[in-house]
VOVO-640255 format. One record per atom (N, C-alpha, C): x, y, z; atom name. Coordinates in steps of 0.1 Angstrom, whole numbers, padded with zeros to 4 digits. Example, Ala and Ser with C-alpha at 12.3 -4.5 7.8 and 13.67 -1.06 7.14 Angstrom:
VOVO-640255
[bakol [0132; -0057; 0078]; N]
[bakol [0123; -0045; 0078]; CA]
[bakol [0132; -0033; 0078]; C]
[bakol [0128; -0022; 0071]; N]
[bakol [0137; -0011; 0071]; CA]
[bakol [0129; 0000; 0079]; C]
END
This chain:
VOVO-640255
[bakol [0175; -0142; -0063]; N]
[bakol [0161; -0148; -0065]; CA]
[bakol [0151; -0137; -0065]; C]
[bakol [0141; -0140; -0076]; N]
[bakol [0131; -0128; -0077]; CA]
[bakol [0122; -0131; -0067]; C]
[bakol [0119; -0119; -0060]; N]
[bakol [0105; -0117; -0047]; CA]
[bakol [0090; -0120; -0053]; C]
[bakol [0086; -0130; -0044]; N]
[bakol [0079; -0131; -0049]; CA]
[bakol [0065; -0124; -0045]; C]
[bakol [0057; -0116; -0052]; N]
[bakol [0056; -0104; -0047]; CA]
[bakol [0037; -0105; -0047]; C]
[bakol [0035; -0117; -0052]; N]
[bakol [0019; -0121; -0049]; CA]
[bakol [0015; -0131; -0043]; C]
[bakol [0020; -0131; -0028]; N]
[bakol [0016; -0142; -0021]; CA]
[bakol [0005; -0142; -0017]; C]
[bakol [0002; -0151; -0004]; N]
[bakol [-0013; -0152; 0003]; CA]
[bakol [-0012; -0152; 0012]; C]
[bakol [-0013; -0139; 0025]; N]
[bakol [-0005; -0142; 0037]; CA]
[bakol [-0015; -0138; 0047]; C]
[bakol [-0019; -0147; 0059]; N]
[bakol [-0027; -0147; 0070]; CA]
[bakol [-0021; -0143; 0080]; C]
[bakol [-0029; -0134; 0090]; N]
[bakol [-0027; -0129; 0103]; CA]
[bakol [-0043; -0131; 0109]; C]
[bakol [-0042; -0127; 0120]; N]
[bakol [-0052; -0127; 0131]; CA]
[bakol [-0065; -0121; 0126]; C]
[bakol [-0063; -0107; 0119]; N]
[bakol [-0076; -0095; 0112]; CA]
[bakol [-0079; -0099; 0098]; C]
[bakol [-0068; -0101; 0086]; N]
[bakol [-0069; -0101; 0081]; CA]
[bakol [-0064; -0113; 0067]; C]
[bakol [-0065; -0108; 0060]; N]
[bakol [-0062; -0121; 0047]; CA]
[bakol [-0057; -0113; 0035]; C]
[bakol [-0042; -0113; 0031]; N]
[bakol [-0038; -0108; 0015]; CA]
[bakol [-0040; -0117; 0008]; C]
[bakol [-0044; -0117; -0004]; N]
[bakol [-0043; -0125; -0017]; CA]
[bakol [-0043; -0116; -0030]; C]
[bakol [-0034; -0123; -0037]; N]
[bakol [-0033; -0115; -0052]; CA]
[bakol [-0043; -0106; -0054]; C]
[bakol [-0047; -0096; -0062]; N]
[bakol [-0056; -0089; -0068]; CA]
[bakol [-0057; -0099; -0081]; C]
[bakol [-0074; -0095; -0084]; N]
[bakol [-0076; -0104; -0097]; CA]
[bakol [-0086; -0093; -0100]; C]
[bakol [-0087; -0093; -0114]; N]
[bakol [-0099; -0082; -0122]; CA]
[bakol [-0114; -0086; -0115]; C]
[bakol [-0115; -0098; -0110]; N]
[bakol [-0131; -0098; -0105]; CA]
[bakol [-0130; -0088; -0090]; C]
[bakol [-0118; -0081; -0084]; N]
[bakol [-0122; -0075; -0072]; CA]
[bakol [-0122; -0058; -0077]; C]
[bakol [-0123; -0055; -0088]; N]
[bakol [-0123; -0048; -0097]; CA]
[bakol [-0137; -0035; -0085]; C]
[bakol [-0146; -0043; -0086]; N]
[bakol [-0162; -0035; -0080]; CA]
[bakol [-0158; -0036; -0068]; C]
[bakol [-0152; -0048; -0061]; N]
[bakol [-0155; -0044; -0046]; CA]
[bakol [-0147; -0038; -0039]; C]
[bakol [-0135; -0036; -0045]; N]
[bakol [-0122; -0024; -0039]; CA]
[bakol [-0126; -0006; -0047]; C]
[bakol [-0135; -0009; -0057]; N]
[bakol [-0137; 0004; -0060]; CA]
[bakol [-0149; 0008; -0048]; C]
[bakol [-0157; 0002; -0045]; N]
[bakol [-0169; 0002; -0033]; CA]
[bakol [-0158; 0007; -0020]; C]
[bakol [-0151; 0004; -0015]; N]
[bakol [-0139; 0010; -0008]; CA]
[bakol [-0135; 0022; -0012]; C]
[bakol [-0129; 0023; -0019]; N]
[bakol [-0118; 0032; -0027]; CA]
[bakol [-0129; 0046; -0028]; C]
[bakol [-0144; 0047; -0033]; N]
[bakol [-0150; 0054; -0037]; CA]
[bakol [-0155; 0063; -0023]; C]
[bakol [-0151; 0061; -0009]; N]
[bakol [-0150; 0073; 0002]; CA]
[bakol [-0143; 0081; -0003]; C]
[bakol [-0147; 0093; -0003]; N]
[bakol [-0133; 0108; -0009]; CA]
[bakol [-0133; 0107; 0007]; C]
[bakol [-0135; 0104; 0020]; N]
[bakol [-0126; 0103; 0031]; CA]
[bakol [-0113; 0100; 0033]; C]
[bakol [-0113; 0083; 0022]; N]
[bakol [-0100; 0078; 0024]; CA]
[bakol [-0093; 0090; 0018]; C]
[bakol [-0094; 0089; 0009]; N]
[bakol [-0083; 0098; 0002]; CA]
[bakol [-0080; 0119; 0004]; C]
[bakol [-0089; 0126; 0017]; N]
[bakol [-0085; 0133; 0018]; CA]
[bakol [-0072; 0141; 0023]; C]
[bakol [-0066; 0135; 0025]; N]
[bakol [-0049; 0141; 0031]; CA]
[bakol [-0037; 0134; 0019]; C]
[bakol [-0044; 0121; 0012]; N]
[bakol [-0035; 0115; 0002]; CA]
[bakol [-0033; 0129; -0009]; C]
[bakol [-0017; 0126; -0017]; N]
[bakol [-0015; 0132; -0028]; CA]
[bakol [-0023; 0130; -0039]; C]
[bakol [-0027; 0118; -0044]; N]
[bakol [-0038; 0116; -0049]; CA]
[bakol [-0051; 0117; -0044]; C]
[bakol [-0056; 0123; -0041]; N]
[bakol [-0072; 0126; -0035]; CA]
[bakol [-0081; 0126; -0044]; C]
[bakol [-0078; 0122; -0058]; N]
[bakol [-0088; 0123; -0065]; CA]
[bakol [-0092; 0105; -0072]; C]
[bakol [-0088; 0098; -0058]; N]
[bakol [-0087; 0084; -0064]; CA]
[bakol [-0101; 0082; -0067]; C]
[bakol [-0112; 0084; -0053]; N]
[bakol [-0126; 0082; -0053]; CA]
[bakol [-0132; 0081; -0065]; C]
[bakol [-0128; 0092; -0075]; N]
[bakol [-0137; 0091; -0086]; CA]
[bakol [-0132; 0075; -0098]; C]
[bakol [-0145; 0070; -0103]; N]
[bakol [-0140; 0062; -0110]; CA]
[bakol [-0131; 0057; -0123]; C]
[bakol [-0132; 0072; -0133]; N]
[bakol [-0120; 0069; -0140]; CA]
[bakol [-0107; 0068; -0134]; C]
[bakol [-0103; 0077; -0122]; N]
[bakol [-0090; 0077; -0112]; CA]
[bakol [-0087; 0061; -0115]; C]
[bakol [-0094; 0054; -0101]; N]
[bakol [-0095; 0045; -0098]; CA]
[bakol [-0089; 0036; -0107]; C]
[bakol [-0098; 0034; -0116]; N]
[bakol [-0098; 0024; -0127]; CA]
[bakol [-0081; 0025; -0134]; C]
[bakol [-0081; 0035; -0142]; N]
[bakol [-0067; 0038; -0142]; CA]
[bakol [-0056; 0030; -0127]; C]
[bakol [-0060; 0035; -0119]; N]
[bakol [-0051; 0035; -0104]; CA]
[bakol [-0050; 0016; -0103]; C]
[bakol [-0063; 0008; -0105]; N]
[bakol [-0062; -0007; -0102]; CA]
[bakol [-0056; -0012; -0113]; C]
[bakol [-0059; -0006; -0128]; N]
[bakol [-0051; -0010; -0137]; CA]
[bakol [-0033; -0015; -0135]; C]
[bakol [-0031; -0003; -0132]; N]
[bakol [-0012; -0001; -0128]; CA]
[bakol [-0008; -0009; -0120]; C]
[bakol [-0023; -0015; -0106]; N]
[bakol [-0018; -0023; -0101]; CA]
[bakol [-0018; -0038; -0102]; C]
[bakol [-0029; -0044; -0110]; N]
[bakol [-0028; -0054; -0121]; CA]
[bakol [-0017; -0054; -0126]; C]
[bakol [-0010; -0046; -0137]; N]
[bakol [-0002; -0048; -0141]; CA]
[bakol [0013; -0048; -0133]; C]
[bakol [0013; -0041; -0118]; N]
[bakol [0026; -0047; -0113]; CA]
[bakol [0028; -0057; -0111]; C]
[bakol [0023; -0068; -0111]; N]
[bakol [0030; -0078; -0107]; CA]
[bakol [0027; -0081; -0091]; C]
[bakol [0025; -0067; -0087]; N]
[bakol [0024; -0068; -0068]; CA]
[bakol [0012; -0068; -0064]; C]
[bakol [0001; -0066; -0069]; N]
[bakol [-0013; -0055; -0060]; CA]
[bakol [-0015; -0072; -0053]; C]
[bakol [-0025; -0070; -0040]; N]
[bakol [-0028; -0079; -0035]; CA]
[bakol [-0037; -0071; -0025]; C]
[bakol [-0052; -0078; -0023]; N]
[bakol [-0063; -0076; -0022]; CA]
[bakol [-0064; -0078; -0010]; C]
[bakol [-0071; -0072; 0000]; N]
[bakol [-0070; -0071; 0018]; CA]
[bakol [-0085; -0078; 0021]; C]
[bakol [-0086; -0088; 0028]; N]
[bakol [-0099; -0089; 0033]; CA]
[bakol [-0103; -0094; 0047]; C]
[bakol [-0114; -0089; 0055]; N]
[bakol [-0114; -0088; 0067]; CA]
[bakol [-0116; -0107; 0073]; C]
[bakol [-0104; -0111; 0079]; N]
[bakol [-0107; -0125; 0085]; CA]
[bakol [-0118; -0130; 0090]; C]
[bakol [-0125; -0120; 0096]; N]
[bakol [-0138; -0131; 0101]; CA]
[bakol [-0148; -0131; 0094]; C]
[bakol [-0148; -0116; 0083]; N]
[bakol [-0159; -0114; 0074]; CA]
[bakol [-0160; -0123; 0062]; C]
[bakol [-0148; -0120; 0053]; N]
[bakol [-0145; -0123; 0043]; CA]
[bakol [-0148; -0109; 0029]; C]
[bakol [-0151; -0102; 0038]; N]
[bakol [-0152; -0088; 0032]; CA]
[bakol [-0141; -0082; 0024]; C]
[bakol [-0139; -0077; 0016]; N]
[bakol [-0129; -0068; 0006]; CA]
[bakol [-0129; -0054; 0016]; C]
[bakol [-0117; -0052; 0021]; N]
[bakol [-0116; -0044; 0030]; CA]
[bakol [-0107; -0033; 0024]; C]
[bakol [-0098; -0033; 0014]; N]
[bakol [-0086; -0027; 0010]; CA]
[bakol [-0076; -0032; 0001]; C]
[bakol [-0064; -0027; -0003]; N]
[bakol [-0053; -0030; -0015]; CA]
[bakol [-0044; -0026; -0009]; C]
[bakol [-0034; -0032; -0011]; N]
[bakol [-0018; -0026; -0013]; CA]
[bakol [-0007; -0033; -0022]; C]
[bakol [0002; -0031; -0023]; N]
[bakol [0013; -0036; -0037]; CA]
[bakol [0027; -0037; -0027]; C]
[bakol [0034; -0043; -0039]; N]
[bakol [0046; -0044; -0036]; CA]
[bakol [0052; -0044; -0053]; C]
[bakol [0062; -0032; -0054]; N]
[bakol [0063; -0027; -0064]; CA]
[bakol [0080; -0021; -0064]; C]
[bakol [0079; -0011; -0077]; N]
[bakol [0095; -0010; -0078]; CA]
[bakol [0107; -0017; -0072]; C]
[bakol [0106; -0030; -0074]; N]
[bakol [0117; -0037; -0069]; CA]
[bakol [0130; -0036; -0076]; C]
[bakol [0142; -0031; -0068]; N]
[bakol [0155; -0026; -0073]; CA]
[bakol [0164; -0035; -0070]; C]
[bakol [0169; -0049; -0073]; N]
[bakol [0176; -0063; -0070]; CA]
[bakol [0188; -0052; -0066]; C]
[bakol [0199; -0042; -0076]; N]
[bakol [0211; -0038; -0075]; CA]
[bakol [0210; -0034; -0060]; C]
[bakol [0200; -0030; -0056]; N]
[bakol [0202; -0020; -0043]; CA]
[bakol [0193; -0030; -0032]; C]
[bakol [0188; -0040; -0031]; N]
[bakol [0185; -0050; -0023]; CA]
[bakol [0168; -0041; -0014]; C]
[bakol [0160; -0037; -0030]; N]
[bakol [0149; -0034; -0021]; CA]
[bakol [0142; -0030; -0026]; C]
[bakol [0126; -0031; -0021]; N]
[bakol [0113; -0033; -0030]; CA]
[bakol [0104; -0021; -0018]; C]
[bakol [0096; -0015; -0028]; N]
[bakol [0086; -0004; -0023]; CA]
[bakol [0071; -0014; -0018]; C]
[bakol [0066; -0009; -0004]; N]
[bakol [0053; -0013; -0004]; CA]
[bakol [0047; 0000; -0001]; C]
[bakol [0030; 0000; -0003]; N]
[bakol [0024; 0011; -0008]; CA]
[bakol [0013; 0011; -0014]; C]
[bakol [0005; 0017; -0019]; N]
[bakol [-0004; 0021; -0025]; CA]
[bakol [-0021; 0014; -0018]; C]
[bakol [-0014; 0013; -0005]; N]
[bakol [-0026; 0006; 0004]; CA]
[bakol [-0040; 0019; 0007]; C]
[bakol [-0048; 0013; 0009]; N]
[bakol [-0060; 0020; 0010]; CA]
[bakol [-0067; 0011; 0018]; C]
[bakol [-0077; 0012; 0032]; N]
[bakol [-0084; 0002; 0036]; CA]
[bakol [-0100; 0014; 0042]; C]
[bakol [-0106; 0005; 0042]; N]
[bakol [-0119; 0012; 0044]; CA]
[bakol [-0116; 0019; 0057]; C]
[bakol [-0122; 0029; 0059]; N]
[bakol [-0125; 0036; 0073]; CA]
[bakol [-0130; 0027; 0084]; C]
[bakol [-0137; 0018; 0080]; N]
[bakol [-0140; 0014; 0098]; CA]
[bakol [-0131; 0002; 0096]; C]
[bakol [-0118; 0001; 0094]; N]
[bakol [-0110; -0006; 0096]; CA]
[bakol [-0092; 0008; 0099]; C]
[bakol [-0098; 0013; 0101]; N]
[bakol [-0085; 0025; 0103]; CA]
[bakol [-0086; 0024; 0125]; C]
[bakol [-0071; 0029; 0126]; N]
[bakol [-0067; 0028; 0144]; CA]
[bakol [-0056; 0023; 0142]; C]
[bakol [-0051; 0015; 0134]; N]
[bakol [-0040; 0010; 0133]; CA]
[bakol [-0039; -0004; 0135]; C]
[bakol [-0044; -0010; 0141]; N]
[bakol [-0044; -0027; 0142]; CA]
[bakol [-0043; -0035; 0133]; C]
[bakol [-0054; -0030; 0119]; N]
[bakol [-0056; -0038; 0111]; CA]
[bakol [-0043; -0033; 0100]; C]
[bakol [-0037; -0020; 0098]; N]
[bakol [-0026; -0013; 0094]; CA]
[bakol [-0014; -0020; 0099]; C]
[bakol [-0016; -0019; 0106]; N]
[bakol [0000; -0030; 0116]; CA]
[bakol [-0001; -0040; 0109]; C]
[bakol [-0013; -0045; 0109]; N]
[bakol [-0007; -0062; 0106]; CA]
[bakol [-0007; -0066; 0097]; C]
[bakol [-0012; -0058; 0087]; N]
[bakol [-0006; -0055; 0067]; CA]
[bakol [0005; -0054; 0068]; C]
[bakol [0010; -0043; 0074]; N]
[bakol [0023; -0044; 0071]; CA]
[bakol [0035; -0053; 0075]; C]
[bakol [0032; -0057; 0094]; N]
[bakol [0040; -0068; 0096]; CA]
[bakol [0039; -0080; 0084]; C]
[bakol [0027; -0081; 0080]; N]
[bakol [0026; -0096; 0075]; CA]
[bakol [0033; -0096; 0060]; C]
[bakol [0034; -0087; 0051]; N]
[bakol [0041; -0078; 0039]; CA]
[bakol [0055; -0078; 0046]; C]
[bakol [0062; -0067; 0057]; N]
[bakol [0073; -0072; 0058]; CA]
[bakol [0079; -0089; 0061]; C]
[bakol [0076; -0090; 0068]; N]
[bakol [0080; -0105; 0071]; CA]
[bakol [0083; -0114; 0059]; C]
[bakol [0070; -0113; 0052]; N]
[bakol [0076; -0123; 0041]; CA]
[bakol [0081; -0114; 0027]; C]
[bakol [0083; -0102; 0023]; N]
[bakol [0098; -0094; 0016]; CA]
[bakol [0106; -0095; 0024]; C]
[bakol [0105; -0095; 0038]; N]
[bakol [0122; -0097; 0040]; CA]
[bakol [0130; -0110; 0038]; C]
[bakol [0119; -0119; 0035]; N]
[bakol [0124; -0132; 0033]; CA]
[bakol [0134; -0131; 0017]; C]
[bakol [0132; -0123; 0010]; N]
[bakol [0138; -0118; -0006]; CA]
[bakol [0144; -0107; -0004]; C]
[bakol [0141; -0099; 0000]; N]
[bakol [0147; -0082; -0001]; CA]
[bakol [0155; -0075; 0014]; C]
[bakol [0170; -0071; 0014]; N]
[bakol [0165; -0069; 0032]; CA]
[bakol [0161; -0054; 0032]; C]
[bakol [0155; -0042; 0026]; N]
[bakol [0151; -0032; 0026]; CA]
[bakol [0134; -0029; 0018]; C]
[bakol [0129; -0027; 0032]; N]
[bakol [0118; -0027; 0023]; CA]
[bakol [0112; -0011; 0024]; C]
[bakol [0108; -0001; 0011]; N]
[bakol [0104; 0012; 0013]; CA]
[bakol [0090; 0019; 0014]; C]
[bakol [0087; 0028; 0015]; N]
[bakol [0076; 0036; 0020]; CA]
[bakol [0079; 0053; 0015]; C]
[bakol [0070; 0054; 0008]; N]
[bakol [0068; 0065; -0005]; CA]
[bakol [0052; 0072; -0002]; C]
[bakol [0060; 0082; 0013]; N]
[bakol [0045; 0088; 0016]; CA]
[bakol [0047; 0105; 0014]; C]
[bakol [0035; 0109; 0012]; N]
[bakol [0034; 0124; 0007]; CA]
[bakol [0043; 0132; 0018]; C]
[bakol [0047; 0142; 0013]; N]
[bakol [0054; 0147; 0026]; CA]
[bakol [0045; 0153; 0037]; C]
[bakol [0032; 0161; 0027]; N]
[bakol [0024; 0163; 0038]; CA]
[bakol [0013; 0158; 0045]; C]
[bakol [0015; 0143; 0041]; N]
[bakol [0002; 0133; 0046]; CA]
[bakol [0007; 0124; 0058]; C]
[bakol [0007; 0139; 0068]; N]
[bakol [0007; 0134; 0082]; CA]
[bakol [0003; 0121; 0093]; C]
[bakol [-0011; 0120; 0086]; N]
[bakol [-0010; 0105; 0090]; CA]
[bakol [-0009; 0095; 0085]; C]
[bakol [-0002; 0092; 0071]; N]
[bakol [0000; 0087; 0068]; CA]
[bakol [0021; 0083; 0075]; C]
[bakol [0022; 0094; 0076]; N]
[bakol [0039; 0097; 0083]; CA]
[bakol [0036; 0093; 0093]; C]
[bakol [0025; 0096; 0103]; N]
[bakol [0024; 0089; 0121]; CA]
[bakol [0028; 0076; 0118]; C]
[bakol [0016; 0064; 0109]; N]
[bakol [0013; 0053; 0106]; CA]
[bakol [0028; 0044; 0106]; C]
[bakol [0038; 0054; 0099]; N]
[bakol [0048; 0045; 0091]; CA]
[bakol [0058; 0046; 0102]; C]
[bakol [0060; 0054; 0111]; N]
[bakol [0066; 0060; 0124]; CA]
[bakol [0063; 0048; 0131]; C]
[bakol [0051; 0044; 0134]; N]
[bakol [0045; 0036; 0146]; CA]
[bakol [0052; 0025; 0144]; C]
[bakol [0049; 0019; 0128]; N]
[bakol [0059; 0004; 0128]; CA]
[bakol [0070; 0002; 0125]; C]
[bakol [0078; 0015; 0126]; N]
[bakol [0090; 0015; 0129]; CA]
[bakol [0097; 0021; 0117]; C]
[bakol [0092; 0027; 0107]; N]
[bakol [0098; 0030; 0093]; CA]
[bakol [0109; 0041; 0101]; C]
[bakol [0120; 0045; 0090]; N]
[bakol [0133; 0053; 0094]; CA]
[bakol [0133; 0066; 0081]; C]
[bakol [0129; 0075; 0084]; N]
[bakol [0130; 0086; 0075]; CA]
[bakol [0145; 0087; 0065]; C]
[bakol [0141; 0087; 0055]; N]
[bakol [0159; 0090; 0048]; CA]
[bakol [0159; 0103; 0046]; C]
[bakol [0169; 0111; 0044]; N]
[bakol [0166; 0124; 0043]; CA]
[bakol [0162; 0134; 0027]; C]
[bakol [0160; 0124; 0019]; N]
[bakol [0160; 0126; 0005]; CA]
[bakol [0143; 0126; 0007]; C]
[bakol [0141; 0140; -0005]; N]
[bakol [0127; 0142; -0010]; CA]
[bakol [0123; 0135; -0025]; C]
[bakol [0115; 0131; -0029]; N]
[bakol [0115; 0127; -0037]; CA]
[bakol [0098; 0135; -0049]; C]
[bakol [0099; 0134; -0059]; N]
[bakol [0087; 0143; -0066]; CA]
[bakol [0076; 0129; -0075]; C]
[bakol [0065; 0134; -0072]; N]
[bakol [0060; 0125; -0076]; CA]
[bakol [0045; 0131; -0086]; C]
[bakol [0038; 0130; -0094]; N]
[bakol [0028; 0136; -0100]; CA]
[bakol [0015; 0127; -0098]; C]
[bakol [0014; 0136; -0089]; N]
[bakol [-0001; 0128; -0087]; CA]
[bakol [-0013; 0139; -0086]; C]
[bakol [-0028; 0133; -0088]; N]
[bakol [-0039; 0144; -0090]; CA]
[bakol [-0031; 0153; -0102]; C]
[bakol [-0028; 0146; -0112]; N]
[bakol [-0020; 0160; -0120]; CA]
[bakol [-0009; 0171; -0117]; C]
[bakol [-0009; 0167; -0104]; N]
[bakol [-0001; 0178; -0097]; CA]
[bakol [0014; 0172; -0094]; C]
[bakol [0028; 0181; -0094]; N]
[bakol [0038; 0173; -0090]; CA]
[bakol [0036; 0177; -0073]; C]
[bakol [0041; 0165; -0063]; N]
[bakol [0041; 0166; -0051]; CA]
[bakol [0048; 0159; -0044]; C]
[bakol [0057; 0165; -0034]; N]
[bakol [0067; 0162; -0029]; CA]
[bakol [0067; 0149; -0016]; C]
[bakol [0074; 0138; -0017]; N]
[bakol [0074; 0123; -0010]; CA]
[bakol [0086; 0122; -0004]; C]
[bakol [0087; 0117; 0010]; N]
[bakol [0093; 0112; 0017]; CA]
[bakol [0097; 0098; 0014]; C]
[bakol [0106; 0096; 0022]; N]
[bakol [0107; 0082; 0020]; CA]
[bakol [0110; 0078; 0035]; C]
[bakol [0102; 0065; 0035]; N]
[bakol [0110; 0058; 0050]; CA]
[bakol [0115; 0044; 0045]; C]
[bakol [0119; 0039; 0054]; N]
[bakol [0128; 0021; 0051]; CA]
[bakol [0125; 0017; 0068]; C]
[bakol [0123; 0001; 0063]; N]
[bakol [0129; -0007; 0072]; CA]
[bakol [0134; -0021; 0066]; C]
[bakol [0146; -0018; 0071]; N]
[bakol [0156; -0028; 0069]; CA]
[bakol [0153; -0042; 0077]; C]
[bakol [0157; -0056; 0070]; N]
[bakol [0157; -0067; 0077]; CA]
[bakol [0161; -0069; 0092]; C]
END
C-alpha cells in the first residue's frame, strides 16, 4: 500500500497540513532569514528565485506539508516526505525549515515524532539526508534518535556538489 504522504497531523505545538500554492508568500516570509539557512548545504534558499524553484519541487512531490504554530495559527515552516523506495521499505523526510523563534527543539521533536508515527504506519524505515557538515542539523537528528549509516552520499546543492549523511529510524 502506497504512503500516504499528505496527511494532517496534530500535536500539542503544532499542526501539518498539505502545502497548497496559496502558502506560496507565507513560507517564503519564513524561508527568506539567510539565518535559517546559514550552516544548510543550500544557503542560498533565502533568496526568492531559490525558494520558488525549492517550493515548486515540493508541490510537485506529492509530500510538502506546511507547519503551523497550534495556538497561533501562524505558517511557521515546511517539510516533505519524499523519495519513497516500496522495494527497500522506506521513505525520506526532510527539507524542513521552521522559523527561528521556533528553533530549541521542542517544536523540531514533535515534527518529527508526529511524521514518524504516522510513516511508520506505511514504511518501517524512515530517512534523513543531512549535510555532512551541518552540525546542527546532525545534533537535531541524534536527539530523536536517528542511526548514522555509514554511506556518504553527494548531493548538488547551491550549485555546488556536497557531501550528505544519512541517518534512519526504523519502526
Amino acid at each position: 500500500m502506497a504512503p500516504d504522504r499528505q496527511p494532517v497531523l496534530e500535536g500539542d505545538r503544532t499542526i501539518l497540513r498539505p502545502m497548497t500554492e496559496d502558502d506560496r508568500e507565507s513560507l517564503f516570509a519564513v524561508a527568506s532569514d539567510r539565518l535559517i539557512w546559514e550552516v544548510h548545504p543550500a544557503h542560498d534558499r533565502w533568496q526568492r528565485p531559490v525558494f520558488d524553484a525549492f517550493f515548486d519541487a515540493g508541490l510537485a512531490s506529492g509530500g510538502a506539508l506546511t507547519i503551523l504554530d497550534r495556538a497561533s495559527g501562524a505558517v511557521i515552516g515546511s517539510s516533505r516526505y519524499d523519495c519513497w523506495e516500496p522495494e527497500a521499505d522506506e521513505i525520506e523526510i526532510g527539507w524542513t525549515y521552521i522559523a527561528r523563534a521556533y528553533w530549541g527543539g521542542a517544536y523540531n521533536r514533535e515534527i518529527k515524532a508526529l511524521m514518524l508515527a504516522h510513516i511508520h504506519r506505511f514504511v518501517g524505515t524512515a530517512t534523513f539526508m543531512v549535510g555532512a557538515d551541518n552540525i546542527r542539523s546532525r545534533r537535531a537528528m541524534e536527539k530523536i534518535g536517528g542511526v548514522l549509516r555509514p554511506d556518504v552520499h553527494v548531493r548538488v546543492m547551491a550549485g555546488v556538489e556536497r557531501p550528505h549523511v544519512v541517518y534512519e529510524i526504523r519502526r
